[in-house]
BAKETI-881457 format. One line per field, with one value per residue: x, y, z of N, C-alpha, C in turn; residue in one letter. Coordinates in nm, 2 decimals, always signed. Example, Ala and Ser with C-alpha at 12.3 -4.5 7.8 and 13.67 -1.06 7.14 Angstrom:
2
nX = +1.32,+1.28
nY = -0.57,-0.22
nZ = +0.78,+0.71
caX = +1.23,+1.37
caY = -0.45,-0.11
caZ = +0.78,+0.71
cX = +1.32,+1.29
cY = -0.33,+0.00
cZ = +0.78,+0.79
resn = a,s
# end
This chain:
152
nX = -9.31,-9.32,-9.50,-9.38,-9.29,-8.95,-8.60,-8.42,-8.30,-8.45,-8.62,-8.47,-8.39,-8.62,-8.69,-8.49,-8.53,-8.72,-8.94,-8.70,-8.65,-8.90,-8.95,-8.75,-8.86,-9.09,-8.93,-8.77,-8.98,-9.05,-8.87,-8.80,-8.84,-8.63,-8.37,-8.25,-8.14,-7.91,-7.57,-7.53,-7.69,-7.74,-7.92,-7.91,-7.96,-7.79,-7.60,-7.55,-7.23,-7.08,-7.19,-7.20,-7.41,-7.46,-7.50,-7.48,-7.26,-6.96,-6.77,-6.91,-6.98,-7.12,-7.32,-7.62,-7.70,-7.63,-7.81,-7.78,-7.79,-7.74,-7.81,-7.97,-8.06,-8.15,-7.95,-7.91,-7.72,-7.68,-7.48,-7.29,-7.44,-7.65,-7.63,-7.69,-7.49,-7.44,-7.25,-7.09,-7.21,-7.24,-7.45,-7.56,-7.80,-7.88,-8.14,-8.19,-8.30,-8.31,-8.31,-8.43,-8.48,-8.72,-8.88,-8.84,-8.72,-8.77,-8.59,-8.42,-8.16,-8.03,-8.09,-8.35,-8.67,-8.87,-9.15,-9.27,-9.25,-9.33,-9.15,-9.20,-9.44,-9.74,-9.67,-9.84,-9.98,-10.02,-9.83,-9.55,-9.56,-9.61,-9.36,-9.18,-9.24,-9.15,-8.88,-8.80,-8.87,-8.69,-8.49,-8.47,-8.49,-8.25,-8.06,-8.17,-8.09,-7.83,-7.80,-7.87,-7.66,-7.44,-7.52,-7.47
nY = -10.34,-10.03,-9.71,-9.44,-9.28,-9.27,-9.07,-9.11,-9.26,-9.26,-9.06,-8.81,-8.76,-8.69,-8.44,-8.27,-8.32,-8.23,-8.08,-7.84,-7.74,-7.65,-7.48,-7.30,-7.19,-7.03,-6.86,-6.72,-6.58,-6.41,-6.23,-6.11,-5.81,-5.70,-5.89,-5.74,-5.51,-5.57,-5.67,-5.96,-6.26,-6.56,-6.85,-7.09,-7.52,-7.69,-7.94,-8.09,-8.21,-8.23,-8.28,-8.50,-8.78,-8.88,-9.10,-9.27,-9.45,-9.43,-9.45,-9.46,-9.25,-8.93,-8.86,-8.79,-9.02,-9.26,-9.20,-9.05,-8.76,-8.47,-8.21,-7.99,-7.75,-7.41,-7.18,-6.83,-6.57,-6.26,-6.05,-5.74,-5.53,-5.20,-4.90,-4.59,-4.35,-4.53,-4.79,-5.05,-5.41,-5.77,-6.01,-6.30,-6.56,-6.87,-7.12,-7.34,-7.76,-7.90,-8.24,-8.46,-8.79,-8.91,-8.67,-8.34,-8.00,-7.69,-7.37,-7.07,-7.12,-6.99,-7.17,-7.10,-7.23,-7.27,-7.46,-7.79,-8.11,-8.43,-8.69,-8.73,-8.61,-8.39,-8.09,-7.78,-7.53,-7.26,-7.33,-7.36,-7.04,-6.96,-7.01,-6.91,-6.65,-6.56,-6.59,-6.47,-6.19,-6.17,-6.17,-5.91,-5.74,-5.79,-5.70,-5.41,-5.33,-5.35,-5.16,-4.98,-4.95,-4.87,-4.62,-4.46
nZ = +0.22,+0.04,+0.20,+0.17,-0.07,-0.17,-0.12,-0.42,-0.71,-0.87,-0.81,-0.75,-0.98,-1.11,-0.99,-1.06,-1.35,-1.41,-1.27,-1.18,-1.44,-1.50,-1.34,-1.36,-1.54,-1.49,-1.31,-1.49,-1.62,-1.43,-1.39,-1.58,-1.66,-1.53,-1.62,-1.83,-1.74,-1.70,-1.81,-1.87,-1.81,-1.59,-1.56,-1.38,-1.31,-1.05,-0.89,-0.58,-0.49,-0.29,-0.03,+0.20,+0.30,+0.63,+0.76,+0.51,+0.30,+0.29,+0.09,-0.17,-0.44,-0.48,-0.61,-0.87,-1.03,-0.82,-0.65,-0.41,-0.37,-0.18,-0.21,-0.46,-0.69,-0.79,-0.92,-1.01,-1.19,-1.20,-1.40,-1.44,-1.37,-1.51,-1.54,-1.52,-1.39,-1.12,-0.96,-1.15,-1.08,-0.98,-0.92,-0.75,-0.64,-0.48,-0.49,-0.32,-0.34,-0.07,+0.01,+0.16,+0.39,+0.28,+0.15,+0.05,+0.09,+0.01,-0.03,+0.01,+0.12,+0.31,+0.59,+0.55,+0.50,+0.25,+0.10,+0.19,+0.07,-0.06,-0.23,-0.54,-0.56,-0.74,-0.89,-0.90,-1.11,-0.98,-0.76,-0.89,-0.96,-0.68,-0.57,-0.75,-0.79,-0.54,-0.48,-0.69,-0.59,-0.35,-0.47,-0.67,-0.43,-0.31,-0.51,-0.49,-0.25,-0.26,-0.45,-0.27,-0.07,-0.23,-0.33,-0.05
caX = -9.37,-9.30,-9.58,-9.38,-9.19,-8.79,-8.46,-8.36,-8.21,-8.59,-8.68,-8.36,-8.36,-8.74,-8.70,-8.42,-8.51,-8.86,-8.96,-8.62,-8.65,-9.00,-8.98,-8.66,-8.93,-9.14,-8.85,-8.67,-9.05,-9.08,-8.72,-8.79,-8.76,-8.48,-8.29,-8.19,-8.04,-7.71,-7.51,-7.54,-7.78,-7.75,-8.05,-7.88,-7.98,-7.70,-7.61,-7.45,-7.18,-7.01,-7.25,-7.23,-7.51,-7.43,-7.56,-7.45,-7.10,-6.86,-6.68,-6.97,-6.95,-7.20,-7.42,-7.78,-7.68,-7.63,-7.93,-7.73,-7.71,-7.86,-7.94,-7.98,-8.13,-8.10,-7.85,-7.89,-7.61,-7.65,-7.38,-7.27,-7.51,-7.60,-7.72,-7.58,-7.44,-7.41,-7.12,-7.17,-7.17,-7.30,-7.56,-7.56,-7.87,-7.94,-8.27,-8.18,-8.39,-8.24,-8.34,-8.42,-8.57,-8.86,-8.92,-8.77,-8.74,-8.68,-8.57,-8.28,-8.02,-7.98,-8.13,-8.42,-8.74,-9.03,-9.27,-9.20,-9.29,-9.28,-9.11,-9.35,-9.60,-9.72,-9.65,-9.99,-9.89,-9.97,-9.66,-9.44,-9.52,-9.51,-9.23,-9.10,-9.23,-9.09,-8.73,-8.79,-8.90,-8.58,-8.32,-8.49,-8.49,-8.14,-8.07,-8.24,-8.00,-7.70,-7.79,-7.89,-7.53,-7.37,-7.55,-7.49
caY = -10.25,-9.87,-9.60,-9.34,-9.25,-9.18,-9.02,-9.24,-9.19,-9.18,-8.93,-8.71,-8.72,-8.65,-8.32,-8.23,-8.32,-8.19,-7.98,-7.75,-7.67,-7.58,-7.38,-7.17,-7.12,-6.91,-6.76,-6.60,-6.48,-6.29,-6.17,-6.03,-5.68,-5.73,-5.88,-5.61,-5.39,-5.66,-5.72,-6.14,-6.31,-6.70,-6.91,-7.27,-7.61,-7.73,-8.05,-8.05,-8.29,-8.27,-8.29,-8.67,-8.82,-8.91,-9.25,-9.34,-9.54,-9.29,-9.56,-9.44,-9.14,-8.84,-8.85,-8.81,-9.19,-9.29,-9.15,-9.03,-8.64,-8.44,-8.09,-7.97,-7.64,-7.34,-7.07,-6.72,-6.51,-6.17,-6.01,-5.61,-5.39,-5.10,-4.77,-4.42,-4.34,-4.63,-4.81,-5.22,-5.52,-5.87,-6.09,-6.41,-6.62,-6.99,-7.15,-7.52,-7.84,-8.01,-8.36,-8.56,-8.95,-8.91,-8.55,-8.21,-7.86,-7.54,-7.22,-6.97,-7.16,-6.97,-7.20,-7.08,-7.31,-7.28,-7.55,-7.90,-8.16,-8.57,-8.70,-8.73,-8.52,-8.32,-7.93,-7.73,-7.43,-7.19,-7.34,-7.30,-6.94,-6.88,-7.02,-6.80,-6.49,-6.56,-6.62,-6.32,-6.10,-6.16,-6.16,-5.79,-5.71,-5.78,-5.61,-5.31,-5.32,-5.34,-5.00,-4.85,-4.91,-4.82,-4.42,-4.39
caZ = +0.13,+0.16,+0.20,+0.13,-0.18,-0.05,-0.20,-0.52,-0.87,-0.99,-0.75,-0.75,-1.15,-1.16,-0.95,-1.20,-1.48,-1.47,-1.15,-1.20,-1.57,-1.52,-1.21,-1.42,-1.66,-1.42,-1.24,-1.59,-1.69,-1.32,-1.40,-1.74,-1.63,-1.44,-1.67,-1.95,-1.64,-1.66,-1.90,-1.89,-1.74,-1.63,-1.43,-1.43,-1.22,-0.98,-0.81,-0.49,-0.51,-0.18,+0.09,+0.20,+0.38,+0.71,+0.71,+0.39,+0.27,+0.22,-0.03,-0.28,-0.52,-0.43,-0.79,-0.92,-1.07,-0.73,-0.59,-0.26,-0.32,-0.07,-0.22,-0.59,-0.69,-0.91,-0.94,-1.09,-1.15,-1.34,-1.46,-1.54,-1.37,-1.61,-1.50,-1.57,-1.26,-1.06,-1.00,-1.20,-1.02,-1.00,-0.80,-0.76,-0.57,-0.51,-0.44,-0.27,-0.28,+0.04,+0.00,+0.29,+0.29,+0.25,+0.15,+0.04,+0.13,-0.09,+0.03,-0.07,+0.14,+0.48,+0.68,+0.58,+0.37,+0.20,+0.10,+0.19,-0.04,-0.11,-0.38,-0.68,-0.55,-0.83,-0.85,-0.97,-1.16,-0.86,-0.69,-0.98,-0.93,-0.61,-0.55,-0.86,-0.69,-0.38,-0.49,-0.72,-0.50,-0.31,-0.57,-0.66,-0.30,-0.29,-0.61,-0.44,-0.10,-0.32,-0.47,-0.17,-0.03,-0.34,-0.31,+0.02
cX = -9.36,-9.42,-9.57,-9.26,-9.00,-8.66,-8.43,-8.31,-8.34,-8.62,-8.62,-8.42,-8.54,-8.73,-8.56,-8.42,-8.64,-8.92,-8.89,-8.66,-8.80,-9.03,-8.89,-8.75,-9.00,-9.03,-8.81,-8.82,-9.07,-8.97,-8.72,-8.78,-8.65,-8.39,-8.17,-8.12,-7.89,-7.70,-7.55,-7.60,-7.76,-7.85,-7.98,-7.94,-7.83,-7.77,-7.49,-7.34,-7.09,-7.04,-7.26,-7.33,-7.45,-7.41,-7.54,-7.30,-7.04,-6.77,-6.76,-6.99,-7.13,-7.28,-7.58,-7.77,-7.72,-7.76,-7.90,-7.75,-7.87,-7.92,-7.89,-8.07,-8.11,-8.04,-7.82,-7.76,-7.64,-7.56,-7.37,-7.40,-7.52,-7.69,-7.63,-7.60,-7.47,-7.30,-7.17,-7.13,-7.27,-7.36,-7.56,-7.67,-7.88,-8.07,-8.22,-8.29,-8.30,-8.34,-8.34,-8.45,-8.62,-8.93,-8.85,-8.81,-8.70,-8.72,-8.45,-8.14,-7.99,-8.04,-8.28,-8.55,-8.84,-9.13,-9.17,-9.27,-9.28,-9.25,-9.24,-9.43,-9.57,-9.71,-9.74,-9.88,-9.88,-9.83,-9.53,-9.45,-9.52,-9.41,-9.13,-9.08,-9.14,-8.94,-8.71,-8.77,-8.73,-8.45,-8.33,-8.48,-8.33,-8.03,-8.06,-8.10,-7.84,-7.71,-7.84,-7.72,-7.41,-7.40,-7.51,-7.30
cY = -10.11,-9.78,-9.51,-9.34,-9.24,-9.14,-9.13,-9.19,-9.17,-9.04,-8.83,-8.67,-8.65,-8.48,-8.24,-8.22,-8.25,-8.09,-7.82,-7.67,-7.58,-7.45,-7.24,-7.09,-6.99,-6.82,-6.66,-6.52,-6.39,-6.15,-6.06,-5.88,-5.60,-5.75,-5.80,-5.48,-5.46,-5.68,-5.88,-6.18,-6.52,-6.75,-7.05,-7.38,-7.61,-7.84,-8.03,-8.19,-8.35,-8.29,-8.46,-8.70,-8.89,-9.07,-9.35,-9.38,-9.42,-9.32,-9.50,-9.32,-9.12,-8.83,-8.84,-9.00,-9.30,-9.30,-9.07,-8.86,-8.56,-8.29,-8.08,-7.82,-7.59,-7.23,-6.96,-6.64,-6.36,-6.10,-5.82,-5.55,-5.29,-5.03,-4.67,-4.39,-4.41,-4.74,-5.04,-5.27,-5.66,-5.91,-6.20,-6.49,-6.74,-7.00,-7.34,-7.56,-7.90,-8.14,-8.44,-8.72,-8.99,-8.78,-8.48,-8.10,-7.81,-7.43,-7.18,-7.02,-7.11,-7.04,-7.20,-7.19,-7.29,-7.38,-7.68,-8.02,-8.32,-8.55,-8.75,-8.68,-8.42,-8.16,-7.88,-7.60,-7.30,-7.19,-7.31,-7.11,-6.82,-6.92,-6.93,-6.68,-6.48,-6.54,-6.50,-6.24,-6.10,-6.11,-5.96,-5.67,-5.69,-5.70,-5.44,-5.27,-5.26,-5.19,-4.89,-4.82,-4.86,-4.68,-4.38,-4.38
cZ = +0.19,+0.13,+0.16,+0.02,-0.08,-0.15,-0.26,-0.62,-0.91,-0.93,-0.79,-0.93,-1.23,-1.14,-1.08,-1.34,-1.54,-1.41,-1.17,-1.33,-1.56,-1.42,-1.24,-1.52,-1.59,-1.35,-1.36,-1.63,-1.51,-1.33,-1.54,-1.74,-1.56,-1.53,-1.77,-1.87,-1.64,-1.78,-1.95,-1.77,-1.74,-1.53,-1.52,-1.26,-1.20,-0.87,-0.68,-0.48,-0.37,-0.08,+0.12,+0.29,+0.53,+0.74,+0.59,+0.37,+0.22,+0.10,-0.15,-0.31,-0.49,-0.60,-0.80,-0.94,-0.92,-0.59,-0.44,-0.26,-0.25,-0.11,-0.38,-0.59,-0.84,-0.87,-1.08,-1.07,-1.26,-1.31,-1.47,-1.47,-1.46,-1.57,-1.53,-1.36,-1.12,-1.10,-1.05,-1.05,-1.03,-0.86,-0.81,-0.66,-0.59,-0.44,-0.43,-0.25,-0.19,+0.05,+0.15,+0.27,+0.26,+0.18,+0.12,+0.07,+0.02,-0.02,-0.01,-0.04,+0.29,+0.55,+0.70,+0.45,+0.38,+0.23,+0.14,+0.12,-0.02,-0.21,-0.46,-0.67,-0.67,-0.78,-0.95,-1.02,-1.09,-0.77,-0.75,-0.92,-0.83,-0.56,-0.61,-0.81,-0.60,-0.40,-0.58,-0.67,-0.42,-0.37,-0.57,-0.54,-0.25,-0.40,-0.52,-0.29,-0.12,-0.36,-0.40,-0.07,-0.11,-0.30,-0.16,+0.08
resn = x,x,x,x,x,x,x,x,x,x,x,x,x,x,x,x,x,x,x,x,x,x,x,x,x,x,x,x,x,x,x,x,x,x,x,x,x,x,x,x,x,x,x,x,x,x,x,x,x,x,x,x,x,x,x,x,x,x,x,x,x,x,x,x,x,x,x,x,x,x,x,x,x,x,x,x,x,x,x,x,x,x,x,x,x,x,x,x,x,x,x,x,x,x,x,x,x,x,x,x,x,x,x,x,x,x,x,x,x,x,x,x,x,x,x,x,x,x,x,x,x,x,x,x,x,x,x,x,x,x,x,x,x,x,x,x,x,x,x,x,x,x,x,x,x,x,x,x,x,x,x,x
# end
C-alpha cells in the first residue's frame, strides 16, 4: 500500500489537464496590460517529450499516456513589440513543472523553483495567483531589461 500519491498518467494528466489551464487563466489576467504592447500574444501548455527518466526503460516512448514524462509547463511567447521609437522584438518565458516521484516543482526553468507540491494536492486560489504574479512579475521584469538595453 502506498502513502504517497507518485508520477502516473492520472497524476501527470490531472496537472495538465486541470492545474495548467487554470493557472493560464490567472497568468493572461495579470498579463492583460501587457499584452496589447505586442502584436500576437500566445500562453500555451507544453510537454516535455525528451527528457527520459533515468531509471526508467528506455524501450518505452516518453508520453503523458505513459505516465513517464518528467517536466510539463507553460510557455508564453509575445510577439511584435510596439512602441513609437523602440526597436520590436519578441519574449518568450517558460514556467516548468519538473515532476519527480512523488512530488513536483514549478519555477521558470533555471534551476530555479517555487512551491513544491504532491500530486493531487489541491491548489487554493491564492496559489493560482501567486504563482501567476510571480511568473508575471518576471516576464515584465524581463520585458523591462530588454528595453533598457535597446536605449542604451
Amino acid at each position: 500500500m502506498q502513502d504517497q500519491p507518485i508520477r502516473d498518467k492520472q497524476s501527470i494528466q490531472q496537472l495538465y489537464n486541470a492545474i495548467l489551464p487554470a493557472l493560464a487563466q490567472h497568468v493572461h489576467q495579470n498579463l492583460a496590460a501587457v499584452i496589447p504592447l505586442f502584436d500576437n500574444f500566445n500562453l500555451e501548455r507544453m510537454v516535455d517529450t525528451w527528457t527520459k527518466d533515468p531509471a526508467a526503460d528506455s524501450a518505452v516512448e516518453i508520453s503523458i499516456e505513459n505516465g513517464n514524462v518528467q517536466q510539463l509547463g507553460l510557455r508564453i511567447r509575445l510577439e511584435g513589440f510596439q512602441k513609437a521609437g523602440a526597436e520590436t522584438f519578441d519574449i518568450t518565458k517558460d514556467l516548468v513543472f519538473k515532476l519527480d516521484r512523488s512530488s513536483y516543482t514549478v519555477g521558470p526553468g533555471k534551476g530555479d523553483s517555487w512551491p513544491e507540491k504532491e500530486y493531487f494536492s489541491r491548489w487554493d486560489k491564492a496559489e493560482y495567483e501567486t504563482l501567476a504574479e510571480r511568473w508575471s512579475e518576471e516576464l515584465i521584469d524581463d520585458i523591462t531589461q530588454r528595453l533598457e538595453n535597446l536605449a542604451s
